[in-house]
N, C-alpha and C positions, 0 to 999 in steps of 0.2 A: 246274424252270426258274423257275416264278413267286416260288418262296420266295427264290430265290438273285437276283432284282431286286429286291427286297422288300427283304433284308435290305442290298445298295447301296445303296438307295436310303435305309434310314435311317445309313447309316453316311456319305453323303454330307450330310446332313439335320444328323445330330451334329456331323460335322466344321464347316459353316457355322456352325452356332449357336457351338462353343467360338472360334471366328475370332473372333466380336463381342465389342466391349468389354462389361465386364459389365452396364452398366448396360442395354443393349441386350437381350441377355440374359436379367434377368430381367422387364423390361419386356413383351417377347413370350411370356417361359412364362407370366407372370401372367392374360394375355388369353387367350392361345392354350389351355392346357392346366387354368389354375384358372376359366378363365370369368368374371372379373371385369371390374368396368367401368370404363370412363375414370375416374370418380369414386371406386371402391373403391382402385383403383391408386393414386391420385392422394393418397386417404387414407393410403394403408401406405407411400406415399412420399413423402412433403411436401411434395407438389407439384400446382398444380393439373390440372386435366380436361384444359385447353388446352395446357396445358405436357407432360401424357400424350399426347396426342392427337399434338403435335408429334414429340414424338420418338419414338413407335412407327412414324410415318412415314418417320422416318430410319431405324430400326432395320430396318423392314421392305423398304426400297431398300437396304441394306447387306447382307442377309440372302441376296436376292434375286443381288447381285452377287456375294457370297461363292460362292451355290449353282454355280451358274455357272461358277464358274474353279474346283471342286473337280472333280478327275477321278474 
């Protein structure tokens, strides 16, 4: 039973994430899954820390609302 929530729970997980515009997207893998910082991100994206900072916050209240409305 555990595995068959498990694997829901990331196929609801995927489906949120492909929902986001890309830039969203890889904003959150970058932090999320490479472990990188405001500043690294900000470096492979030309943009700065605050301007990272800003829009992971979006991403992550977008993300948040996608998870939510996936059944």
């Amino acid at each position: 039973m555990r595995v068959l929530e498990t694997k829901e729970l990331g196929q609801r997980i995927q489906k949120s994430l492909d929902s986001l515009p890309e830039e969203y997207r890889l904003l959150l893998l970058l932090v999320a899954d490479e472990k990188l910082s405001y500043d690294e991100v900000g470096t492979l994206t030309g943009q700065s820390s605050d301007a990272v900072r800003g829009k992971l916050h979006r991403a992550r209240k977008t993300f948040a609302a996608a998870f939510h409305q996936t059944p």
